[in-house]
N, C-alpha and C positions, 0 to 999 in steps of 0.2 A: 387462526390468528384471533386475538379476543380484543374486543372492542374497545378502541383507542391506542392500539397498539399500533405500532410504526412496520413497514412496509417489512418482509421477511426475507430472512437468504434460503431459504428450505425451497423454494418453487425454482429457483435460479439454475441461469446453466454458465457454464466458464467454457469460452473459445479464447485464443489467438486473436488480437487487434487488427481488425481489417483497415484498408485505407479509409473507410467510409464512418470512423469512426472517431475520427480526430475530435470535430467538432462537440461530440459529446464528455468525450474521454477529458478533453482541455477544459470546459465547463464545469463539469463534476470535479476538476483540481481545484479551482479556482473557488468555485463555492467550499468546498472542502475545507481548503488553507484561511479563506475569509473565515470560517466560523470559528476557527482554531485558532487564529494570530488576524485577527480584523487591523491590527496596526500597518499592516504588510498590505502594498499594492499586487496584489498577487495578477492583479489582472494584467501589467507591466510585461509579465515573466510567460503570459501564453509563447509566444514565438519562442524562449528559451527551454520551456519545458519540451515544445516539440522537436526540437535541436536535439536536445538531450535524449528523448528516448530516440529518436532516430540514429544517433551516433550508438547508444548503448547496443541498440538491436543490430545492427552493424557489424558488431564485433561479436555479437553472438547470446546477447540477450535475448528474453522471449518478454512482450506483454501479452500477459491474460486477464480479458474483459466479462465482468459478472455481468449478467443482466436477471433484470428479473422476471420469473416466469410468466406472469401472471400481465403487463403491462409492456414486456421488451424493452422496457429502459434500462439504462445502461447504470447499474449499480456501483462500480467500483472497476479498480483496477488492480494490478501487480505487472512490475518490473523486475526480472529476476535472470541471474547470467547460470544457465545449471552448471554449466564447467567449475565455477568461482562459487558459486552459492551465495555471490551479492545481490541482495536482494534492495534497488537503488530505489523503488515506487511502489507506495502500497498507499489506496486512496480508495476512502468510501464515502458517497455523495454523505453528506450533513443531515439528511433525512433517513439514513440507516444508520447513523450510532447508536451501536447498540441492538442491532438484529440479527447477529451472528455471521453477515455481510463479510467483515473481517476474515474471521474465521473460518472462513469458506474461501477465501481468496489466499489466505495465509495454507490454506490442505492443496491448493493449487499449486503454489510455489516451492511446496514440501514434496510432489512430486515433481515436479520438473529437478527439483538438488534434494533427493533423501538422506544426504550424509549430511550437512551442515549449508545452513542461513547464518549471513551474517547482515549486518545493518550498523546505522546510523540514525540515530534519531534525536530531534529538538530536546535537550538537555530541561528545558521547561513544557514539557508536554507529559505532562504527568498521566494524562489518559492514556496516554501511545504508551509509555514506559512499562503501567500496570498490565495494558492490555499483552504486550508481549511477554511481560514475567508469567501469567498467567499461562501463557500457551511456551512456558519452558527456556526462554532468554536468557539470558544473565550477561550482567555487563562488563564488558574484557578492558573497556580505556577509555581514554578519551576520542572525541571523531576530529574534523577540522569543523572552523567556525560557515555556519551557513551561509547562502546569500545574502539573512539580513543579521547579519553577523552574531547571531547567538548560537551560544556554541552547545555540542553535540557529544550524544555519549555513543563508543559502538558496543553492540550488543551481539550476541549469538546463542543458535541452537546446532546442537548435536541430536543425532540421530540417538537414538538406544539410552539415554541416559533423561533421567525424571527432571534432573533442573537444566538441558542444558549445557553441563560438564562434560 
């Protein structure tokens, strides 16, 4: 890593969400969504996030948590159903945009569902947008409007095909 570079996903390992994990995993949302949509009480929505992945994994979702090699902090996350290939959470702490963090939780997600991810993402999140067309998305319709009611595009990848398609 060269100097003044931001923390790396290269050292990083991806497990399964343990119970002992909450507290980090809800934090790193929360500052996440803060840096991303500071308008948004996101710290309101801890108790709803943890609802939610609880009910998702439930039904047969998997979360898988990055950490980083080097410190065991807990880098990021992904929410993803392999059956469905809804991929419902994908979240990297505010101090890895942009270290490949992402993309390292997105090659996780892509094995647990090899045929196709689909998503939902903030219709004004223009970083998340690029960042998924770059790794092969493309956008199928509209989503429904989010919790803070701005609305959403859904997106997908296929397997075997360069955009996407």
């Amino acid at each position: 890593m060269s100097a003044g570079a931001g923390p790396s996903a290269t050292a990083a390992a991806v497990r399964p969400r343990a119970d002992g994990d909450w507290p980090a995993l809800v934090d790193l949302w929360v500052a996440s969504w803060k840096a991303t949509f500071a308008d948004v009480d996101f710290d309101a929505r801890r108790e709803w996030l943890v609802q939610r992945l609880r009910a998702l994994e439930a039904a047969g979702a998997v979360t898988l948590c990055l950490f980083d090699g080097a410190s065991g902090a807990m880098a990021g996350f992904v929410t993803i159903h392999p059956k469905t290939g809804w991929l419902d959470q994908i979240c990297i702490g505010p101090d890895r945009f942009g270290t490949g963090a992402a993309s390292a939780l997105l090659a996780a997600a892509r094995k647990a569902s090899p045929r196709r991810i689909g998503l939902d993402v903030t219709a004004d999140n223009a970083r998340a947008i690029r960042f998924y067309e770059r790794q092969g998305f493309r956008e199928i319709g509209e989503g429904p409007r989010s919790l803070s009611g701005r609305a959403t595009v859904v997106m997908e990848w296929r397997a075997g095909t360069k955009d996407g398609r």
